[in-house]
N, C-alpha and C positions, 0 to 999 in steps of 0.2 A: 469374336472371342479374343483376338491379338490387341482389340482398341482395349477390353475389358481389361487384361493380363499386363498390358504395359501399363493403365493406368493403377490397380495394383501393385505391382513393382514400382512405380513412383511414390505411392501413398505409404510403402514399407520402407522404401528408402528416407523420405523425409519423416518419417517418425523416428527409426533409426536414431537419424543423427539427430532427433529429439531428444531421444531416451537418453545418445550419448553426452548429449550439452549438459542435461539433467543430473547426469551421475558424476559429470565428470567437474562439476562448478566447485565442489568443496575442495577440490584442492588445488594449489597454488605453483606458480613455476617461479620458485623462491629462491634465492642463492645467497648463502652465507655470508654475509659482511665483516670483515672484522671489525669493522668501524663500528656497526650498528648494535650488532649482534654475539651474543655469547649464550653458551648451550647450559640449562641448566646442571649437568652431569660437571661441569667447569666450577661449577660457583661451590656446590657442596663439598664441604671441604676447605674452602679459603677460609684466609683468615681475616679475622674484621679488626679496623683502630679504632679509638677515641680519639676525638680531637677538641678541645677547651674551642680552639680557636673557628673562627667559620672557616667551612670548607664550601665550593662550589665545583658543580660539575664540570668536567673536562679542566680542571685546576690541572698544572703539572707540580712532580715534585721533583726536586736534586737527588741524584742516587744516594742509597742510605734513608733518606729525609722522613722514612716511614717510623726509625727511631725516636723521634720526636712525640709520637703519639703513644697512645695506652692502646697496647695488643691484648683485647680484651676475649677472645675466643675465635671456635671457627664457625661455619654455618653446617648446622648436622640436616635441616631441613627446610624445604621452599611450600608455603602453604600458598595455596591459588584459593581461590573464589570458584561456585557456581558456574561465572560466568569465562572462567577463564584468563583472569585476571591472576598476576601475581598482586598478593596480599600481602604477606611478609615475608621474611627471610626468618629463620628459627636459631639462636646461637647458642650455642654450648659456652657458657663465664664463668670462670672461676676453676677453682680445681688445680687437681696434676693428676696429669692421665686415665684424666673422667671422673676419680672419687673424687666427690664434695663440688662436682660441675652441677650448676642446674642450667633450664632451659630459659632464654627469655626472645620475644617474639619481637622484630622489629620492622617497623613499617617502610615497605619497599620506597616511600617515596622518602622518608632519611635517609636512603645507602648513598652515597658518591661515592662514584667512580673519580682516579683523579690517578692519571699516569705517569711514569718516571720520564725526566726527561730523555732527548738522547732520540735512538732507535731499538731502544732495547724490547718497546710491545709487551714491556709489565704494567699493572694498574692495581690502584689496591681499594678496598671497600672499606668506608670511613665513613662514620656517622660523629653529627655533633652534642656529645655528650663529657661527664665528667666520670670518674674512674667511681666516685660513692654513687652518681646517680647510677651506674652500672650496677654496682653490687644491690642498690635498692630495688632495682627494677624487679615486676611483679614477675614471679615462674610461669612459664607456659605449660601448660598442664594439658597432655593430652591422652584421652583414654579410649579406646577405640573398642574395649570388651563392653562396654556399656552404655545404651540407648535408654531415653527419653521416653517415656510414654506420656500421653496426652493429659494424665495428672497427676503427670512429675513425678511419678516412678518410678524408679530405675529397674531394667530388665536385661538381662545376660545378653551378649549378641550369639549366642550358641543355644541349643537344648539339650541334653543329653539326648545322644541315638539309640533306636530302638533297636536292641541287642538281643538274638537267640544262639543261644550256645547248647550244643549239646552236653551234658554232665555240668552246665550251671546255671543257676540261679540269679537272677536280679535283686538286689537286698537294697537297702536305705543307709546311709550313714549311719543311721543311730541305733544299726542292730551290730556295727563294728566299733573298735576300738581305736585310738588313734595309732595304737601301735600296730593293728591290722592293718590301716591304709597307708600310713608313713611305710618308703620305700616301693610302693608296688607301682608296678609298671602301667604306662599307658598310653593307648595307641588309640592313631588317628581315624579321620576318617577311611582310608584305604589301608587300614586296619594293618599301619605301620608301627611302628613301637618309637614316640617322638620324645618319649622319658619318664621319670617318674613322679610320683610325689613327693617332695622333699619336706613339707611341713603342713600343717594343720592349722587353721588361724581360730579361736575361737572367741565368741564375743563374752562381754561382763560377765553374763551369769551363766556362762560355764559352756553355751552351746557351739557346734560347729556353724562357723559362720562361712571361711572358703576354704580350699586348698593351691598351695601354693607348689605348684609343677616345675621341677629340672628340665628343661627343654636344650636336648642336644647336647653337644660336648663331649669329652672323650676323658674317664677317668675322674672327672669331675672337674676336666680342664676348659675352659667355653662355653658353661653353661648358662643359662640364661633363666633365672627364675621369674614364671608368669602366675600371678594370684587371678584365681577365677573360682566364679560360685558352684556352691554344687549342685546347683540347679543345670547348671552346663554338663556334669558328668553323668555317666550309666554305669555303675557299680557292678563286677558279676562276682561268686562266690560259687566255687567247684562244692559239689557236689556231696563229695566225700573227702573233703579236706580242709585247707585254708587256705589255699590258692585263689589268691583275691588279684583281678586285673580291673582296671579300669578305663570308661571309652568315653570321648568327646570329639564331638562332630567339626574336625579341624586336622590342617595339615602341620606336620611339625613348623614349615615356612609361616604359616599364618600364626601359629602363636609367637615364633620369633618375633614376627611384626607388633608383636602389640607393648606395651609399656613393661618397662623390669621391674619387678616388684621389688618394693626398699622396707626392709621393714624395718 
């Protein structure tokens, strides 16, 4: 029994520290380089130049020397890959104070890095381009409400939630008015109140095509207008009145996230 029992106790210890190599392999005993390494929480937000002239990495430059270039925007987003890969860098061009900014995507392996002389530990991100080929560059376009279907359809990334209310009814857009659903409130999925509807989009020949939702803000100060279909909402309609609220299957933070609607 004691041979049986310690060789048990051996077979559980050496699997053990099987399981533990096993779980323990993904992750790294990494340390911070400044040399090598910068956090992307760092980068978004920087600002990016144009340079006519080439630029290489680990270039230095004279303090100041960043004047010389076209301060074309900052980075609002960093898109990776599948695989983990940074892809591009996203930059905000043009504009003053975001109106008339658009987005344009720039491929991580253009960025240089190229630091001031000195010991001061600034560097700045420079790509080799010109100021029109900047304004020409295509927009980034990203829409995150709407997926692909296998033949090329597009379909809402939500469905309207299936809503019972006591004293109301479930209706259809088209038994309302746009002055029915303009203004009425609408909440999320934990049946928060994330804003309302502020407009009605309709198509050529006259039908409701989305609605375009006030998300958040205070007074009308912060808001954030999201166009989604109404195939994402659940309409309800009181009973005995005109007390119209409407529901979609989303957190106020998640429609934040998705693109501002321009109309």
């Amino acid at each position: 029994m004691k041979n049986f029992l310690s060789t048990t106790a051996a077979v559980l210890a050496l699997s053990t520290a099987a399981y533990a190599d096993g779980h323990t392999a993904v992750f790294s005993d990494m340390q911070f380089d400044e040399a090598m390494n910068i956090n992307a929480t760092e980068m978004v937000g920087m600002r990016v130049y144009a340079s006519e002239a080439s630029i290489e990495n680990d270039m230095m430059v004279v303090a100041n020397g960043e004047t010389e270039w076209d301060d074309i925007g900052e980075i609002n987003e960093i898109l990776l890959t599948r695989d983990g890969e940074v892809q591009s860098v996203i930059v905000g061009v043009g504009g003053f104070l975001g109106i008339g900014e658009k987005d344009v995507a720039i491929n991580m392996s253009e960025l240089r890095f190229v630091e001031e002389e000195g010991e001061t530990g600034d560097f700045f991100l420079v790509i080799e381009a010109t100021a029109v080929g900047v304004q020409d560059a295509p927009a980034y376009e990203y829409n995150q409400l709407t997926n692909t279907m296998g033949d090329g359809e597009e379909m809402g990334a939500w469905t309207g939630p299936d809503i019972v209310m006591d004293g109301f009814a479930r209706i259809t857009p088209e038994d309302l008015t746009t002055e029915d659903l303009t203004g009425a409130p609408v909440f999320g999925a934990n049946d928060e109140e994330v804003g309302e509807i502020g407009q009605l989009l309709v198509t050529d020949n006259g039908t409701l095509d989305r609605a375009v939702i006030d998300v958040g803000g205070f007074l009308g100060l912060g808001e954030r207008e999201v166009a989604v279909s109404l195939d994402e909402l659940t309409i309800m309609r009181m009973d005995d009145g005109d007390d119209v609220r409407v529901y979609i299957d989303a957190s106020q933070e998640a429609l934040e996230q998705q693109p501002e609607y321009e109309g």
